[in-house]
C-alpha positions as CSV (number, residue, x, y, z in Angstrom):
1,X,-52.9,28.7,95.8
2,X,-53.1,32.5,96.2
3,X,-53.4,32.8,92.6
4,X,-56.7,30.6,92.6
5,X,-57.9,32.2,95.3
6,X,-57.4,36.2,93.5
7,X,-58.6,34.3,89.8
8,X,-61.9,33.2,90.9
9,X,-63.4,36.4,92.6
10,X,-61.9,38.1,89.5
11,X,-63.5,35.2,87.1
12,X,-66.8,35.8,89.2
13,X,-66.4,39.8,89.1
14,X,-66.1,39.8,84.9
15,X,-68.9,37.2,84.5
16,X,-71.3,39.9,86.4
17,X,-69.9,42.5,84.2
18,X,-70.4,40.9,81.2
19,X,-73.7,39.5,81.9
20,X,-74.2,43.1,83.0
21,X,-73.6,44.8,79.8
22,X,-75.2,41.7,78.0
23,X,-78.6,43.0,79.5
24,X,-78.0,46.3,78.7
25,X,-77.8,45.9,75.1
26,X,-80.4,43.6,75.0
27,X,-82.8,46.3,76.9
28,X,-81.5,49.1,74.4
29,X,-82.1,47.0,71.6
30,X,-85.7,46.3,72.6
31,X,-86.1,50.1,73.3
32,X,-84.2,51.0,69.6
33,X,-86.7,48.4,68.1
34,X,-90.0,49.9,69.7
35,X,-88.7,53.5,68.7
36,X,-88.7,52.3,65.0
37,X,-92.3,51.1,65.7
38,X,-93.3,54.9,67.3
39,X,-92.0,56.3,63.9
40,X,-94.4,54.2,61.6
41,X,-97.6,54.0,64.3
42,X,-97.0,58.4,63.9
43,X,-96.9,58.7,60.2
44,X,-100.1,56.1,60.5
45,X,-101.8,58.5,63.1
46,X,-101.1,61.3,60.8
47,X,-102.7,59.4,57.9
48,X,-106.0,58.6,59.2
49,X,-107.5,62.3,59.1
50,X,-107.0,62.4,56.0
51,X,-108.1,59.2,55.0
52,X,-111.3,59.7,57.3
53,X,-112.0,63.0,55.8
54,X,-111.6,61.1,52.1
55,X,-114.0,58.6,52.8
56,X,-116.2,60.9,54.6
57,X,-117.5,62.4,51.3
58,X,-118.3,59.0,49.9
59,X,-120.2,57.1,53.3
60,X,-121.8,59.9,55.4
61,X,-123.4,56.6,56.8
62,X,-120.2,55.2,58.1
63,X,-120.5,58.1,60.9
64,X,-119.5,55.7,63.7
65,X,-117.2,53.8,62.2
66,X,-115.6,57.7,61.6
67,X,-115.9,58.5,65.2
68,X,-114.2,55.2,66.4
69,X,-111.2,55.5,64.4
70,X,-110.8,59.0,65.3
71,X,-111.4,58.4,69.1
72,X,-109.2,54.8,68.6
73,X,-106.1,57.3,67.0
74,X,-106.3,59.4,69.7
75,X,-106.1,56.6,72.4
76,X,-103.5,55.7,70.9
77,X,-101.4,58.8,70.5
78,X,-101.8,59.2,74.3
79,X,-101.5,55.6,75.4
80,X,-98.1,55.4,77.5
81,X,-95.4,52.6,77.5
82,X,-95.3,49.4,75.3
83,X,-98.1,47.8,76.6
84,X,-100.8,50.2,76.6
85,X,-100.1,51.0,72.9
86,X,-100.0,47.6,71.5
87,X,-103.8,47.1,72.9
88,X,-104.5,50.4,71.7
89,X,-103.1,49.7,68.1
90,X,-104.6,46.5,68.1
91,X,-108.2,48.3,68.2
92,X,-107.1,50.8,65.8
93,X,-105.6,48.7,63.1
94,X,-109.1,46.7,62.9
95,X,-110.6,49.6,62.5
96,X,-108.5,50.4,59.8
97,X,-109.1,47.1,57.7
98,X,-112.9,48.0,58.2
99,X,-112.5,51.6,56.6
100,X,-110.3,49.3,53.9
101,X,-113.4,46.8,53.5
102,X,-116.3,49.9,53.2
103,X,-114.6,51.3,50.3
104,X,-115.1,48.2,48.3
105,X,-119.2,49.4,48.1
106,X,-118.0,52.9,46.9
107,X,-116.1,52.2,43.3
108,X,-116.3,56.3,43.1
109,X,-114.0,56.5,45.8
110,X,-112.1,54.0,45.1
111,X,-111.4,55.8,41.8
112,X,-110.4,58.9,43.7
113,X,-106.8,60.1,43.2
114,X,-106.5,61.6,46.2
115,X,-107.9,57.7,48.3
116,X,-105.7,56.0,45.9
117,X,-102.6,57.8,47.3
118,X,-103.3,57.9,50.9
119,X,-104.2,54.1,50.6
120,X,-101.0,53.0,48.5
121,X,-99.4,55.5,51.8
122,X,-101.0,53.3,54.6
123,X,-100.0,50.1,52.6
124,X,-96.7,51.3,52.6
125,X,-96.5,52.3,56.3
126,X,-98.7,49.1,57.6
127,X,-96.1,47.0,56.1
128,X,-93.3,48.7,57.5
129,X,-95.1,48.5,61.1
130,X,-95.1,44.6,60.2
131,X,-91.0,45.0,59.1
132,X,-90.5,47.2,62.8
133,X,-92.6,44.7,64.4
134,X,-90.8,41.5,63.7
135,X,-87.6,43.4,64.2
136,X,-88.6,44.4,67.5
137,X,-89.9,40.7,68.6
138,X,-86.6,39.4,67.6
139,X,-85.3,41.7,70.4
140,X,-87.7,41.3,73.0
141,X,-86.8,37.4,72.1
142,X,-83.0,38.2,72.5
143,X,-83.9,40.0,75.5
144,X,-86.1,37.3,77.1
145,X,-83.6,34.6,76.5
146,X,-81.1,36.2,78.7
147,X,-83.2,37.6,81.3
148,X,-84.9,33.7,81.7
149,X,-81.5,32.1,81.5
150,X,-79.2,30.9,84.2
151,X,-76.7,32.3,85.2
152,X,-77.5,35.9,83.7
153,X,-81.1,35.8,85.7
154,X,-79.5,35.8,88.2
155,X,-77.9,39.0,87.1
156,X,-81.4,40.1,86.2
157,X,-83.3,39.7,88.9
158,X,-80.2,41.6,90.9
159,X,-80.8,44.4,88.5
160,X,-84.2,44.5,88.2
161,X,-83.9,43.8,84.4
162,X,-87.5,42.6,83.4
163,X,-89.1,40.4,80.0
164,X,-90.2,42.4,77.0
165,X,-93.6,42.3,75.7
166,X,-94.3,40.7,72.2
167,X,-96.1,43.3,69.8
168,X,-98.8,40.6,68.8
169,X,-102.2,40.8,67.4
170,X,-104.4,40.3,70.3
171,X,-107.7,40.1,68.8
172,X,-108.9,36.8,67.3
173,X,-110.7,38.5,64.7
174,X,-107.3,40.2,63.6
175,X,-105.5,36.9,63.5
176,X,-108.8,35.6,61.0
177,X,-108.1,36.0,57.0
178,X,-110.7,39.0,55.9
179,X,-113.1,37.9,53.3
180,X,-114.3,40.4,50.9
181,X,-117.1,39.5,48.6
182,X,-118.9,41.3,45.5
């Protein structure tokens, strides 16, 4: 009987431990996968001057469209903690697709060298955002699971372990399929 009695606080006391450290590496995982993210959203905000200053050449009359992205980038630089920059990205990468779309009515820029390797660079770097960004769902997933789930919310809640936020397009006109006509 004093055996039960020692096993089941000690039972209880490694289930709160490893639920514990579950959390943990769930959180670090989420934070490891939004890191990844940061890396690709930088090399993207260091891409758009130049690709601005590019296309700036070709469409003086795209002046706003100029002015938003560069004013959208820098929101987003500055924007603090998951949340803030995924609605600040989500603005900017629209933005993007329309700078994408106005080239189609200048075949001289398109033609450029210099566009054609900054564009071939954002490809690149917009589809590892996508690659970082499914990774990092499949975290906050992970992470949601075990914070929602009993008995390791309770655990949660103890801790103050909270849900992740999905990186998801947000607009409606993102989640549309872009039609470009000649």
């Amino acid at each position: 009987m004093l055996y039960i009695l020692i096993a089941i606080p000690c039972l209880l006391i490694m289930g709160i431990i490893y639920g514990y450290n579950s959390l943990v590496s769930k959180k670090n995982r989420m934070k490891e996968a939004w890191s990844g993210i940061d890396v690709y959203l930088k090399k993207r905000y260091d891409l758009i001057p130049n690709l601005i200053e590019t296309v700036k050449g070709y469409a003086r009359h795209e002046q706003q469209l100029m002015e938003d992205l560069t004013k959208q980038r820098i929101d987003a630089i500055q924007a603090q903690g998951a949340a803030e920059k995924i609605n600040t990205e989500s603005s900017l990468s629209q933005n993007i697709t329309r700078l994408m779309l106005l080239v189609e009515n200048y075949p001289d820029l398109k033609a450029n060298a210099n566009f054609q390797q900054l564009q071939t660079q954002l490809e690149t770097i917009e589809t590892e955002i996508e690659l970082s960004r499914r990774y990092y769902n499949g975290t906050v997933r992970e992470n949601n699971i075990l914070v929602e789930s009993f008995p390791a919310n309770l655990i949660a809640a103890a801790f103050k372990f909270k849900s992740g936020i999905y990186f998801e397009l947000s607009e409606p006109a993102e989640r549309e399929t872009v039609k470009v006509s000649f």
